[in-house]
C-alpha positions, -999 to 999 in steps of 0.1 A, spaced: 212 79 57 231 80 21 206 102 9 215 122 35 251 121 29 248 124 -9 229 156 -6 253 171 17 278 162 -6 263 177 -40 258 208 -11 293 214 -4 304 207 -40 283 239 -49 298 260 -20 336 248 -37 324 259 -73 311 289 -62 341 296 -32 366 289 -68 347 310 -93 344 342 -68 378 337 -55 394 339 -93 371 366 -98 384 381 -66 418 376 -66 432 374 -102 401 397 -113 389 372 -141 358 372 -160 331 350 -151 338 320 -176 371 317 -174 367 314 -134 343 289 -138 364 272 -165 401 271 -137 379 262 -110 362 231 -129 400 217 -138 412 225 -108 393 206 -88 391 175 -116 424 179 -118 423 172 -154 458 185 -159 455 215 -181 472 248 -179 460 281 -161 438 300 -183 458 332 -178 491 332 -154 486 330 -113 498 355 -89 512 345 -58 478 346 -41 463 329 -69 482 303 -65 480 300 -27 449 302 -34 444 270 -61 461 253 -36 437 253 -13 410 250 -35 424 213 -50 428 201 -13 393 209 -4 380 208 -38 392 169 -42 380 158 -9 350 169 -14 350 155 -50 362 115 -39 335 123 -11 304 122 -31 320 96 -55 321 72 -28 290 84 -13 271 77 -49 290 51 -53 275 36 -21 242 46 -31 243 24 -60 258 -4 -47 232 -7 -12 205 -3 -34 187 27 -21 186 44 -60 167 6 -70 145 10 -37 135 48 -43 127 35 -86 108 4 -69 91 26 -46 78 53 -75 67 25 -97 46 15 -67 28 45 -61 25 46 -93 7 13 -94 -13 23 -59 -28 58 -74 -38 37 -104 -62 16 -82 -100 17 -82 -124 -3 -58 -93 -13 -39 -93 -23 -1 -68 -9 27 -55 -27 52 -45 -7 81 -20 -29 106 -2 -61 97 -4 -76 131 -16 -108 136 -53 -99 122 -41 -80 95 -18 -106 87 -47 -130 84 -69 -102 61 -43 -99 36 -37 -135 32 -75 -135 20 -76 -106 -2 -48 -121 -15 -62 -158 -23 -94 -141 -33 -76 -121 -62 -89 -90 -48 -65 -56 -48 -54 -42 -16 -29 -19 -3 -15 -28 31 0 3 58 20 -3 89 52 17 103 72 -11 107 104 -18 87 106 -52 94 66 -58 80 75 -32 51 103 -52 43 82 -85 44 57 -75 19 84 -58 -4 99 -92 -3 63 -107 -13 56 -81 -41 27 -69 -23 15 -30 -25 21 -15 7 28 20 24 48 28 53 38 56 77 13 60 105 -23 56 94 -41 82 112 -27 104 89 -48 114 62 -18 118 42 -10 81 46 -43 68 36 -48 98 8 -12 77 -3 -33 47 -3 -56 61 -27 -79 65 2 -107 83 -23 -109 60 -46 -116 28 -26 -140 1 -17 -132 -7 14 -109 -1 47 -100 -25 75 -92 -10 106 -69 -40 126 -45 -16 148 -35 -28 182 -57 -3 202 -92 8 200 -83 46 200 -62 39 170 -93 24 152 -112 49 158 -91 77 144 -84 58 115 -119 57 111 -128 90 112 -98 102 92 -109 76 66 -147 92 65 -135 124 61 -115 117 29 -143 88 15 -176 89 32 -186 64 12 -158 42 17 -169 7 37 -150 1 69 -147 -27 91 -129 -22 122 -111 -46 153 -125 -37 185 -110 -50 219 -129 -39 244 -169 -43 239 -178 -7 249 -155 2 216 -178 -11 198 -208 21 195 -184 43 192 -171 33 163 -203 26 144 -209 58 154 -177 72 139 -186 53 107 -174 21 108 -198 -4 89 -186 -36 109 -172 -43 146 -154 -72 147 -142 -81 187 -115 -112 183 -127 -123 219 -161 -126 212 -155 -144 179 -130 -167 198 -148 -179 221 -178 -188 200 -152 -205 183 -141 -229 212 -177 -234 217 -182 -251 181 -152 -268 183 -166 -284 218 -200 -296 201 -198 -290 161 -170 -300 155 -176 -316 117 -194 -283 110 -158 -265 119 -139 -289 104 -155 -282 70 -151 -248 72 -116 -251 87 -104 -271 52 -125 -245 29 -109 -222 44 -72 -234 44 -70 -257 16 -42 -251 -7 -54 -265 -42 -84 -248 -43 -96 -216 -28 -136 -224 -18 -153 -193 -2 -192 -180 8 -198 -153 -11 -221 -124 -19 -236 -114 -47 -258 -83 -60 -280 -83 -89 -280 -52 -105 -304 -33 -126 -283 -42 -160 -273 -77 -144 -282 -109 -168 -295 -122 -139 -323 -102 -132 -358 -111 -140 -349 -148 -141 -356 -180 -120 -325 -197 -103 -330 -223 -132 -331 -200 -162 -307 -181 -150 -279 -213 -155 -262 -207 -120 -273 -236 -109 -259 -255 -143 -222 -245 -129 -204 -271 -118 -187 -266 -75 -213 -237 -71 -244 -237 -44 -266 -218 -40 -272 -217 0 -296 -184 3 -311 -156 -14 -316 -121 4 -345 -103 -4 -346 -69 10 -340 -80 48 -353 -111 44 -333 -147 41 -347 -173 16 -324 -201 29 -319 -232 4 -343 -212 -23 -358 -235 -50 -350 -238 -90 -379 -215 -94 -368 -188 -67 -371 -155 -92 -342 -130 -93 -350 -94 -87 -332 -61 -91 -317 -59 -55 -312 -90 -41 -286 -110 -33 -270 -142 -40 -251 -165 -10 -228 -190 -27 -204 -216 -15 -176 -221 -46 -144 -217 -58 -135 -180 -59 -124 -181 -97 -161 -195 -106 -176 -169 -78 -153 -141 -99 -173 -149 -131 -206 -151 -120 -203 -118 -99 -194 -102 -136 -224 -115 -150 -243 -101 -122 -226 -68 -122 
């Protein structure tokens, strides 16, 4: 709103300056300069003399000119004035700093909704030292993750121009956790068409959404329902199993996770047994599986070799995972 009002006022103080400079020009048949130069102390009312003597209509005239000139003037003072002191001038330098630091990004994540689910994804990137940019349209969220120092646009993300924002080309990974399924699944293609290599896990109320939006490109479905009530369920008869997880999950002096892990063609990794390779030598790691093309080696022995391709399940902190996924990289 003061943006608005400061532009309207910079507006109308260009229609004074040039209503003054063609008036003098007009009326008192002055050259250009020394127009501009009566109309400029007129209005600041600096106090000087005329530049050359006023005729009557001149001077009618000036007087009009400092009445509409000043109110104008004291106007935008207060109006920039107010811009400074609300804060907006601090929000627009914070906000250019931050799509600064967003269009810097590479093999970020997106976040698209800050519901309740969304809420809960951030959290994780978040303890997991991963980078992320979160969307949503409302002020109050916006607001909330300003407040938290986290990256964030505001706008409606089924636009491509919101997620290009988000540096849409340039990351890993999208999660798609709007309130309705037809949102999702707009996102979704909108995402494709700006990274079809970009990963993308989507919510999914309603279990018929589900096709769809693997066929729109979505890499993973997640339905809250479904994964609820298999939760109930454990909690009824595992409940120690839960309760583990529960505390890895939440636990607030350490961050322990199950991870993935790829070995690469140029990883250190490759070419070695389990026990050659050290991993096992790091204390709070396990080892709980190795993939092997689609194949699960659960609890893999010392002597389990390491090939180009496969892939490591541990259970550790993240900061330890964070290392070992650089020597594997």
């Amino acid at each position: 709103m003061l943006i608005k009002r400061l532009l309207l006022a910079f507006i109308l103080l260009a229609v004074v300056f040039v209503a003054g400079i063609s008036g003098y020009m007009l009326i008192e048949g002055w050259p250009l300069l020394d127009s501009l130069y009566m109309t400029v102390i007129t209005i600041a009312s600096v106090g000087y003399m005329e530049v050359h003597p006023l005729s009557p209509h001149g001077r009618i005239f000036t007087i009009f000119l400092i009445i509409i000139g000043m109110g104008i003037l004291l106007f935008g003072i207060s109006t920039f004035t107010a811009f400074l002191v609300e804060g907006e001038l601090s929000e627009i330098l914070r906000r250019r700093k931050m799509n600064k630091q967003i269009s810097d990004l590479k093999g970020h994540y997106i976040v698209c909704g800050i519901g309740g689910i969304g809420r809960h994804i951030i959290d994780e990137l978040f303890n997991t030292g991963r980078p992320f940019v979160a969307i949503d349209r409302n002020e109050e969220i916006c607001k909330e993750l300003s407040e938290k120092g986290i990256l964030f646009i505001k706008g409606d993300t089924t636009s491509s121009a919101v997620l290009k924002a988000a540096n849409a080309e340039h990351a890993k990974g999208l999660f798609c956790a709007l309130p309705h399924d037809a949102e999702n699944l707009l996102v979704i293609l909108t995402a494709k068409g700006i990274n079809p290599g970009l990963k993308i896990v989507a919510k999914a109320e309603e279990d018929e959404s589900e096709d769809k939006m693997r066929k729109a490109g979505a890499d993973g479905v997640v339905l809250p329902e479904f994964i609820g009530g298999l939760r109930m369920a454990s909690e009824m008869i595992r409940p120690e199993a839960v309760t583990f997880l529960d505390k890895m999950l939440k636990s607030r002096d350490e961050t322990f996770r199950v991870e993935d892990i790829l070995v690469s063609d140029h990883s250190v990794f490759a070419g070695k047994t389990l026990k050659t390779s050290g991993i096992l030598e790091r204390k709070g790691l396990t080892v709980v599986a190795v993939k092997k093309g689609d194949q699960y080696i659960f609890n893999p022995t010392k002597e389990e070799k390491l090939e180009i391709g496969d892939s490591l399940i541990l259970i550790g902190e993240t900061k330890d995972i964070r290392e070992i996924k650089k020597l594997a990289g």
